[in-house]
Z-matrix of the N, CA and C atoms (Angstrom, degrees):
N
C 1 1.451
C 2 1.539 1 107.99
N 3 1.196 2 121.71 1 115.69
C 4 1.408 3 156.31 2 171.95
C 5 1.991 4 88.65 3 -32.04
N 6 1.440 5 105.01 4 142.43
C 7 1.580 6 115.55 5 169.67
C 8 1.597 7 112.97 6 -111.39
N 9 1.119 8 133.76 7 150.52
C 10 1.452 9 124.40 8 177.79
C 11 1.326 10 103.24 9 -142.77
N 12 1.618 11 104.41 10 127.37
C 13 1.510 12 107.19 11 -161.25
C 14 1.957 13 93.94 12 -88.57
N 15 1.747 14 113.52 13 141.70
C 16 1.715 15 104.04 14 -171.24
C 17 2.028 16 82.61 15 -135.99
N 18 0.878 17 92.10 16 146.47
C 19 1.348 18 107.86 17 176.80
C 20 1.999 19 112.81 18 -86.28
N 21 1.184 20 101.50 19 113.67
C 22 1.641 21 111.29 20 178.54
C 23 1.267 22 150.47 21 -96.09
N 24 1.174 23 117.09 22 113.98
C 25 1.889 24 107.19 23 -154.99
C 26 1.222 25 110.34 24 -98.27
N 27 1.350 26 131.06 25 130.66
C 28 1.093 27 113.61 26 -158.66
C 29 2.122 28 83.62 27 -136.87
N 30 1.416 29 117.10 28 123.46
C 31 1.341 30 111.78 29 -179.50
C 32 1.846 31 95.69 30 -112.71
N 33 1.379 32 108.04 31 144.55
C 34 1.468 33 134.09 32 173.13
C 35 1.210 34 112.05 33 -107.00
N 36 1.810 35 127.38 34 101.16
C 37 1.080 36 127.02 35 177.40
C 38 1.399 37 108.89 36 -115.26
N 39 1.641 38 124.24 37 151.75
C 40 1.234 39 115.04 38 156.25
C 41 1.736 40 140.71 39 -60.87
N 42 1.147 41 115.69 40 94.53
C 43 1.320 42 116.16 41 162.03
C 44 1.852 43 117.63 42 -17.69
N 45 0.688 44 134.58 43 75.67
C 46 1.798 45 136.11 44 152.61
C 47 1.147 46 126.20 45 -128.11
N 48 1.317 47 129.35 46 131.01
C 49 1.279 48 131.44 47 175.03
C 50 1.631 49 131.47 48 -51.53
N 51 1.195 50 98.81 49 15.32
C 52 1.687 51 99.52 50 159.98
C 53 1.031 52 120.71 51 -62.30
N 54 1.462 53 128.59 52 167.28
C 55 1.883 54 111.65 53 -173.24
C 56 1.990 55 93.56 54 -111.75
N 57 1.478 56 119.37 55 18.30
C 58 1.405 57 106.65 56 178.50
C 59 1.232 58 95.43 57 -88.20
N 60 1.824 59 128.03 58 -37.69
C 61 0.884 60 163.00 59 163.60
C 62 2.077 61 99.41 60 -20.72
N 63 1.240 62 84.92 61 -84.50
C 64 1.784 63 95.79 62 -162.69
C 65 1.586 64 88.72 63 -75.15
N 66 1.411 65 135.58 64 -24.37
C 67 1.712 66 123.04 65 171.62
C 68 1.570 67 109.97 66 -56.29
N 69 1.202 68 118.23 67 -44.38
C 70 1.562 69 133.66 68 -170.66
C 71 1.727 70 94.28 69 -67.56
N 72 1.049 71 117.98 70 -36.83
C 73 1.775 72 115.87 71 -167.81
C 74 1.459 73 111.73 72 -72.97
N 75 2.144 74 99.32 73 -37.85
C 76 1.046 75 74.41 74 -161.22
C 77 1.788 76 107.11 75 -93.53
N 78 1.564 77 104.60 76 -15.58
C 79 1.647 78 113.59 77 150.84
C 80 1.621 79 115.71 78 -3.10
N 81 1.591 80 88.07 79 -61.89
C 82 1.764 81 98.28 80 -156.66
C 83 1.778 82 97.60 81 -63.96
N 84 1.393 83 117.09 82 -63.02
C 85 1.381 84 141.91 83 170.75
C 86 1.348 85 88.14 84 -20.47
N 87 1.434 86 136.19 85 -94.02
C 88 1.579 87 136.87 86 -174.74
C 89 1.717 88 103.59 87 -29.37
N 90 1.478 89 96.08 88 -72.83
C 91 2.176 90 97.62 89 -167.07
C 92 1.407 91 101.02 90 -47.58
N 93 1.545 92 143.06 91 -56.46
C 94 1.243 93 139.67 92 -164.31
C 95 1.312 94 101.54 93 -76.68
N 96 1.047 95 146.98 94 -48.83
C 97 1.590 96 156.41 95 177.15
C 98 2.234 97 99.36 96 -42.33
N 99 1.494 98 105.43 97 -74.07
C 100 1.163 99 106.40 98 -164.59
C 101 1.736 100 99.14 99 -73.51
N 102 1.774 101 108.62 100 -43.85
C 103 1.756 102 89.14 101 171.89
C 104 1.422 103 123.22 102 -66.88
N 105 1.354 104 125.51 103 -36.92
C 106 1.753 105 116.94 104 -173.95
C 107 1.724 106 112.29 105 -113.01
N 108 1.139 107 114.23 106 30.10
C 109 1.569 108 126.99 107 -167.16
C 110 1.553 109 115.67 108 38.98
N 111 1.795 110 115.45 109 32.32
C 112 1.319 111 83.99 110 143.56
C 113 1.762 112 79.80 111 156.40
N 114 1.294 113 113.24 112 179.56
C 115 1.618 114 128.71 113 -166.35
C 116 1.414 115 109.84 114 -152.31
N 117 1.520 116 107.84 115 143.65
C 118 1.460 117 112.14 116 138.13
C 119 1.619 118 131.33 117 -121.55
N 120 1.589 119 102.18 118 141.82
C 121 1.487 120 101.70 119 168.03
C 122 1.362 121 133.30 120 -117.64
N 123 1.328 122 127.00 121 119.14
C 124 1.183 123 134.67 122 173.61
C 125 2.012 124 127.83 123 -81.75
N 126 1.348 125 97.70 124 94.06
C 127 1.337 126 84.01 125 -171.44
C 128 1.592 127 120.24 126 -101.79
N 129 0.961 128 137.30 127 146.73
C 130 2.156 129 140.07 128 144.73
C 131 1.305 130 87.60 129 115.25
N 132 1.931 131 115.96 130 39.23
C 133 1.622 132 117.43 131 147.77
C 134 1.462 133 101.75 132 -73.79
N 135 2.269 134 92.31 133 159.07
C 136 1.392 135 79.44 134 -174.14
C 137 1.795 136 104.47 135 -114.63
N 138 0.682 137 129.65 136 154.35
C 139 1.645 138 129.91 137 164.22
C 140 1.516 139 129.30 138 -136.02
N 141 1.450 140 116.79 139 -174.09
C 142 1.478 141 113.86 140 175.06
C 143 1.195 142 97.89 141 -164.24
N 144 1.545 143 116.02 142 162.97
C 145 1.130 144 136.04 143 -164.20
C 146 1.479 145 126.89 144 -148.40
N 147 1.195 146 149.02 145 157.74
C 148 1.265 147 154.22 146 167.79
C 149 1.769 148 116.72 147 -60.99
N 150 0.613 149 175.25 148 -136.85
C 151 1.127 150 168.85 149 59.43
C 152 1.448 151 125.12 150 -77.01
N 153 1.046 152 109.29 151 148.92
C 154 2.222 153 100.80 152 -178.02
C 155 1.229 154 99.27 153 -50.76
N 156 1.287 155 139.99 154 -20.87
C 157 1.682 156 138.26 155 179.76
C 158 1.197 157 118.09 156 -84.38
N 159 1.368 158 120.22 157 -10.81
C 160 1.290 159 134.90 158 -176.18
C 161 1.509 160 122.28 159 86.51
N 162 1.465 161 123.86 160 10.13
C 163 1.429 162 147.99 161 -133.87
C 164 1.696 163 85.83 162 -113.59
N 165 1.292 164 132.38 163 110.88
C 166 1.567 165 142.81 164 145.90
C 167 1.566 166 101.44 165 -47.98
N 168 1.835 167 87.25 166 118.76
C 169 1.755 168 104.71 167 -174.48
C 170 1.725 169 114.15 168 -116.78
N 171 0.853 170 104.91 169 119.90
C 172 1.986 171 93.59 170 -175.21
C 173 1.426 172 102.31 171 -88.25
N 174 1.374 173 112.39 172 153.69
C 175 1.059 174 113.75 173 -177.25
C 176 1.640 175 120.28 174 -148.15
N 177 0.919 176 132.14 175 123.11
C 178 1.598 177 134.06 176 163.46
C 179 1.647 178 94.30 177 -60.37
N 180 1.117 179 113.43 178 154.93
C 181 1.600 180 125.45 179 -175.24
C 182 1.614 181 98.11 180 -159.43
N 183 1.790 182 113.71 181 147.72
C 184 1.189 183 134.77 182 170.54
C 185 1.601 184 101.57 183 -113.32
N 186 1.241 185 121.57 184 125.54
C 187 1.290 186 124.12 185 167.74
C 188 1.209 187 119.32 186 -117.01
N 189 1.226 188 121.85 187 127.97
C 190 2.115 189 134.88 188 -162.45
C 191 1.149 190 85.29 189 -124.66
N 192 1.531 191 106.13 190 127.80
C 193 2.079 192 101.86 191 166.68
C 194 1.779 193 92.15 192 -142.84
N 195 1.304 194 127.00 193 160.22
C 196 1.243 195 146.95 194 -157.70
C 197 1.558 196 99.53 195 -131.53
N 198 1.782 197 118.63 196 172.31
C 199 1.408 198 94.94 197 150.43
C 200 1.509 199 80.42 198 -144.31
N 201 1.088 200 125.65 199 130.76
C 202 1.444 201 139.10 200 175.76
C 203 1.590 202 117.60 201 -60.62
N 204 1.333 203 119.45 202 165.21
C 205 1.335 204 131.53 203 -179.62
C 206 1.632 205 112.31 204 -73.38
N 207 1.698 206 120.66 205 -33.84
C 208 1.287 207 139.26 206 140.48
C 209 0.958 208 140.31 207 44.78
N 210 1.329 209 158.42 208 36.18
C 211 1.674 210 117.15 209 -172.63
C 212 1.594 211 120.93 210 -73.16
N 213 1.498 212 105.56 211 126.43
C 214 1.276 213 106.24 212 -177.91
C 215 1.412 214 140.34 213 -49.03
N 216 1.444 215 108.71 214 -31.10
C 217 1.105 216 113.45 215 160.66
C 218 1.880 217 128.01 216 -73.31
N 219 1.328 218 84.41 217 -32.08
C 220 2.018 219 77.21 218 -175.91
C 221 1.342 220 101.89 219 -101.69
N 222 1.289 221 125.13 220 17.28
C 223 1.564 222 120.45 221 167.59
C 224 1.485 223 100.73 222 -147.19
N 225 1.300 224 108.60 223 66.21
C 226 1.761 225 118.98 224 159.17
C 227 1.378 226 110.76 225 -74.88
N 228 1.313 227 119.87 226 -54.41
C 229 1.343 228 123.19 227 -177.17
C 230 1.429 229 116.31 228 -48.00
N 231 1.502 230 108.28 229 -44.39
C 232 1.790 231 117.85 230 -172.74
C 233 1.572 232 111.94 231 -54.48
N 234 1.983 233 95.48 232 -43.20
C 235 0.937 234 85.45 233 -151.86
C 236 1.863 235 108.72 234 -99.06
N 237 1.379 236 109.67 235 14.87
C 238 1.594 237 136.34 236 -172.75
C 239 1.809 238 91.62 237 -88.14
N 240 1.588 239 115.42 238 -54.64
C 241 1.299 240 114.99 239 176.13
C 242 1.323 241 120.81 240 -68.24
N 243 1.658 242 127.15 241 -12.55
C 244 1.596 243 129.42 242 -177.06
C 245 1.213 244 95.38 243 -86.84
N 246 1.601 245 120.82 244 -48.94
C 247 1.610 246 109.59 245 -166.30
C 248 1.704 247 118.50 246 -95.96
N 249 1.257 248 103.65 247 18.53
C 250 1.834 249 130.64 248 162.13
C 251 1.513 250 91.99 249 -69.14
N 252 1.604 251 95.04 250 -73.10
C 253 1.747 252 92.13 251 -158.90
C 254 1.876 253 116.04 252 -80.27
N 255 1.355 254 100.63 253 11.28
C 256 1.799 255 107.47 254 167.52
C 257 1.342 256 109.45 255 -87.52
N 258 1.581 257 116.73 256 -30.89
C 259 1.336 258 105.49 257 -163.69
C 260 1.656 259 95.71 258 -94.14
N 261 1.129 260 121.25 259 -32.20
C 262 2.093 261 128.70 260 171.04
C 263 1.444 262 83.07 261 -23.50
N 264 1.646 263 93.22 262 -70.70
C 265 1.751 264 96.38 263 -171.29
C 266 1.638 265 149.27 264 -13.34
N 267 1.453 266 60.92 265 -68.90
C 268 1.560 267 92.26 266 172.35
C 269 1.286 268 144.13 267 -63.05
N 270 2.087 269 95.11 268 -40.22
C 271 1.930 270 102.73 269 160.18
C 272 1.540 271 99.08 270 -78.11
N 273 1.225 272 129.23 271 -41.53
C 274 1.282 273 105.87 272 173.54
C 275 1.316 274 122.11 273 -20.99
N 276 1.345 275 121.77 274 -89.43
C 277 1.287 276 146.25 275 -177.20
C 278 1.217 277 128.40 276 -55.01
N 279 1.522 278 115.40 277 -11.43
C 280 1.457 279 115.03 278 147.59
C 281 1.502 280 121.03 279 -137.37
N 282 1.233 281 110.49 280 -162.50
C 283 1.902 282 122.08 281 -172.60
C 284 1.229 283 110.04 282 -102.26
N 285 1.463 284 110.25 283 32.65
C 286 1.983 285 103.73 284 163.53
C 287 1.177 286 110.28 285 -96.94
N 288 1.415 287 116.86 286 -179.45
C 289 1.363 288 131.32 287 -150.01
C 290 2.109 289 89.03 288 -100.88
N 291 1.872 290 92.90 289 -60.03
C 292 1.375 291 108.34 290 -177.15
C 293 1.361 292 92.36 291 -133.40
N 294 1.487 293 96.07 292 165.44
C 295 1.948 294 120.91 293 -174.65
C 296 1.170 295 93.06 294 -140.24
N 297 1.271 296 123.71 295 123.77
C 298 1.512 297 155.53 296 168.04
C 299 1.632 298 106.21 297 -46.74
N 300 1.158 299 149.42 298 102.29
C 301 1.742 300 138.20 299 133.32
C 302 1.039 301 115.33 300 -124.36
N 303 1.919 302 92.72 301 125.60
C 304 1.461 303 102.62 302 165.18
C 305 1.153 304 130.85 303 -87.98
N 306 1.348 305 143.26 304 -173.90
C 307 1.611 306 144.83 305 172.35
C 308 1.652 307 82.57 306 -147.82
N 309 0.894 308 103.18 307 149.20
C 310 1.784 309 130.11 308 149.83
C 311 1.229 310 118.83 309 162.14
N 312 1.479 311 119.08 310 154.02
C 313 1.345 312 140.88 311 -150.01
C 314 2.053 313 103.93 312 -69.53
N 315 1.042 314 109.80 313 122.54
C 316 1.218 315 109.77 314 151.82
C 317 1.257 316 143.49 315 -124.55
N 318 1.433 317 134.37 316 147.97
C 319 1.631 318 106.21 317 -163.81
C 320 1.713 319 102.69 318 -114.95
N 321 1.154 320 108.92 319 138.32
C 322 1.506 321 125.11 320 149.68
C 323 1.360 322 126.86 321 -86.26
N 324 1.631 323 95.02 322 159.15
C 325 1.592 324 97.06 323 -175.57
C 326 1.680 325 93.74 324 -113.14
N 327 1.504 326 118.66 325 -174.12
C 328 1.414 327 114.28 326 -154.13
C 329 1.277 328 92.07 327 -112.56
């Protein structure tokens, strides 16, 4: 069975009960849902981080990742300019410093 390499977005948001917070989550859920037919979210992972102050931050985190129609390699650019304007988004719309997105290659089978 044939492999097909798809390019994967995977966004890291903070878990908090603000509602810009859970609006932005569920934002993403709709854009990845109606653009790549569909999402998952993993929420009440835990992490930590540095802060621009240098200050160790704990964090509850929601993670939404997609896997696009894509190939990662011949659409780096597409997909470098889609998750540019997700993460704009994203500090927009809330009070973090930085917002986590990944890209990397994953393969399916047919």
């Amino acid at each position: 069975m044939p492999l097909f390499a798809k390019g994967r977005i995977e966004v890291y948001l903070p878990d908090l009960p603000k509602s810009s917070y859970q609006n932005l989550l569920q934002a993403l859920d709709e854009e990845f849902t109606y653009t790549f037919g569909g999402c998952t979210i993993i929420r009440g992972l835990e992490g930590s981080y540095l802060s621009n102050f240098g200050e160790k931050i704990q964090d509850r985190i929601s993670l939404i990742y997609t896997d696009t129609p894509f190939s990662f390699q011949d659409n780096s650019d597409l997909l470098s300019n889609y998750t540019d304007e997700i993460r704009n988004a994203a500090l927009e719309a809330l009070e973090e410093e930085v917002v986590l997105i990944a890209v990397w290659q994953v393969y399916h089978s047919s």
